[in-house]
Kinemage of the C-alpha trace (Angstrom):
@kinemage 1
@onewidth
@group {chain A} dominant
@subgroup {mainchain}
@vectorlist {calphas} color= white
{ca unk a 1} P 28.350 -121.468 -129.414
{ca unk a 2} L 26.814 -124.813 -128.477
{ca unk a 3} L 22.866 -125.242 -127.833
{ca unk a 4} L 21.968 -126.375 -124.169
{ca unk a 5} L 18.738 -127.978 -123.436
{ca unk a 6} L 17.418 -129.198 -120.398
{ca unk a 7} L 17.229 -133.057 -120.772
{ca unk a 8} L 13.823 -132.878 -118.018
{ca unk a 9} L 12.507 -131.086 -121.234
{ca unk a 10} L 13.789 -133.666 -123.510
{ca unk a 11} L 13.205 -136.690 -121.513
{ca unk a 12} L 8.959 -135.344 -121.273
{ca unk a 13} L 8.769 -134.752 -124.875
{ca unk a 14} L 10.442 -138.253 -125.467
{ca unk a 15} L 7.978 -140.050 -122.991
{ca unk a 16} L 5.002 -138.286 -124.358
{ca unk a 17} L 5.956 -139.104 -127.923
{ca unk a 18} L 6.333 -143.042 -126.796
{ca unk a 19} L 3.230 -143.183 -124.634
{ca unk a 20} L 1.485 -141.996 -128.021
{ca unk a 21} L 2.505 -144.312 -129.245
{ca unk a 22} L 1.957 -146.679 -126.967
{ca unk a 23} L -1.375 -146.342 -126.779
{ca unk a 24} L -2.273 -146.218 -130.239
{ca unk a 25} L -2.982 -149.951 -130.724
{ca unk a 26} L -5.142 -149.770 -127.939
{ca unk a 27} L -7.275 -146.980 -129.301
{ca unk a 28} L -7.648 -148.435 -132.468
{ca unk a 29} L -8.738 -151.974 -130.977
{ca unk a 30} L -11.662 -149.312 -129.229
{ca unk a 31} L -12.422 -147.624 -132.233
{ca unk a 32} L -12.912 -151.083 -133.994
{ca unk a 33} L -15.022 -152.172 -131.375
{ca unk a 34} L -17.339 -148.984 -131.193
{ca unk a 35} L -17.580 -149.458 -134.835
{ca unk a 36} L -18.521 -153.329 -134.612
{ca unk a 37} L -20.830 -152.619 -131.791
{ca unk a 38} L -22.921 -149.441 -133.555
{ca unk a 39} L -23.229 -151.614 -136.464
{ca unk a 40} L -24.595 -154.682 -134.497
{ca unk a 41} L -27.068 -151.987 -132.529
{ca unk a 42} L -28.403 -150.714 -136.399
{ca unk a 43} L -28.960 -154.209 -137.228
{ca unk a 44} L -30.781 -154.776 -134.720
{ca unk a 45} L -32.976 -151.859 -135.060
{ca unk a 46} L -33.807 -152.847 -138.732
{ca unk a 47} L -34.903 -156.177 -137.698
{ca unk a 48} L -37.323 -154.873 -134.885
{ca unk a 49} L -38.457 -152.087 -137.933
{ca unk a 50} L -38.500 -155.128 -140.278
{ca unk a 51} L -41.307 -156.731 -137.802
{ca unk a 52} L -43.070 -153.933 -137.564
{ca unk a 53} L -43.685 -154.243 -141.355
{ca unk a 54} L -44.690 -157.717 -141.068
{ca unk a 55} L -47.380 -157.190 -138.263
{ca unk a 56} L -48.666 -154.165 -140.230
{ca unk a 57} L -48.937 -156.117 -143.676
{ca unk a 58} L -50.623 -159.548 -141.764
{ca unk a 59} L -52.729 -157.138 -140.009
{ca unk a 60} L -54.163 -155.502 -143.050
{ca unk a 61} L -54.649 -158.808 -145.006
{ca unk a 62} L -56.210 -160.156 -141.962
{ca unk a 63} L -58.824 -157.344 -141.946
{ca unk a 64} L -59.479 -157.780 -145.750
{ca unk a 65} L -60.009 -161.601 -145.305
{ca unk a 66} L -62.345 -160.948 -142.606
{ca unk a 67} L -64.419 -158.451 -145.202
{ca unk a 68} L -64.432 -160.544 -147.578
{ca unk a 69} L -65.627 -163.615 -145.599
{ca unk a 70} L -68.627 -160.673 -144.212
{ca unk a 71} L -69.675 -159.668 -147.753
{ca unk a 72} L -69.747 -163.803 -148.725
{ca unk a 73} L -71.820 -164.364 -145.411
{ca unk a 74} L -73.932 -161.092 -146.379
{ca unk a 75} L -74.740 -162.024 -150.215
{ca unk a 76} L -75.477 -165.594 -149.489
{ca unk a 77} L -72.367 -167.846 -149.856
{ca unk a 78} L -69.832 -167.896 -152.565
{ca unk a 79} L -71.925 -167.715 -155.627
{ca unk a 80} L -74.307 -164.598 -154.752
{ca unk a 81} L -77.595 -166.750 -154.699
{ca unk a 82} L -79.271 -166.985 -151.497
{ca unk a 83} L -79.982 -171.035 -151.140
């Protein structure tokens, strides 16, 4: 005995199996992107972090060259005598 099957069945599971795969390059060109773009965003985060760093070091040998310059001032100039 012969198998029927209804071709509306056939013809949706063809046309869902071709739109798959129709729109698989087009995912993976958005997946790529997301990727690129996440990437770019982490970057930029490190370099703001990165800054941060900076200010915080020139900051703290700011302040130490300013106490050092107030304990020259305070002891009489650069060789401790008070002339």
């Amino acid at each position: 005995m012969p198998i029927t099957t209804n071709s509306q069945v056939t013809d949706t599971v063809s046309q869902t199996a071709m739109m798959t795969l129709g729109a698989s390059g087009s995912v993976a060109q958005g997946l790529l992107t997301q990727g690129f773009v996440a990437a770019m965003a982490t970057a930029a985060q490190a370099a703001v972090a990165q800054q941060d760093a900076t200010q915080i070091l020139a900051d703290a040998a700011l302040a130490a060259g300013l106490k050092r310059m107030a304990q020259t001032v305070e002891s009489g100039g650069p060789d401790g005598d008070n002339s």
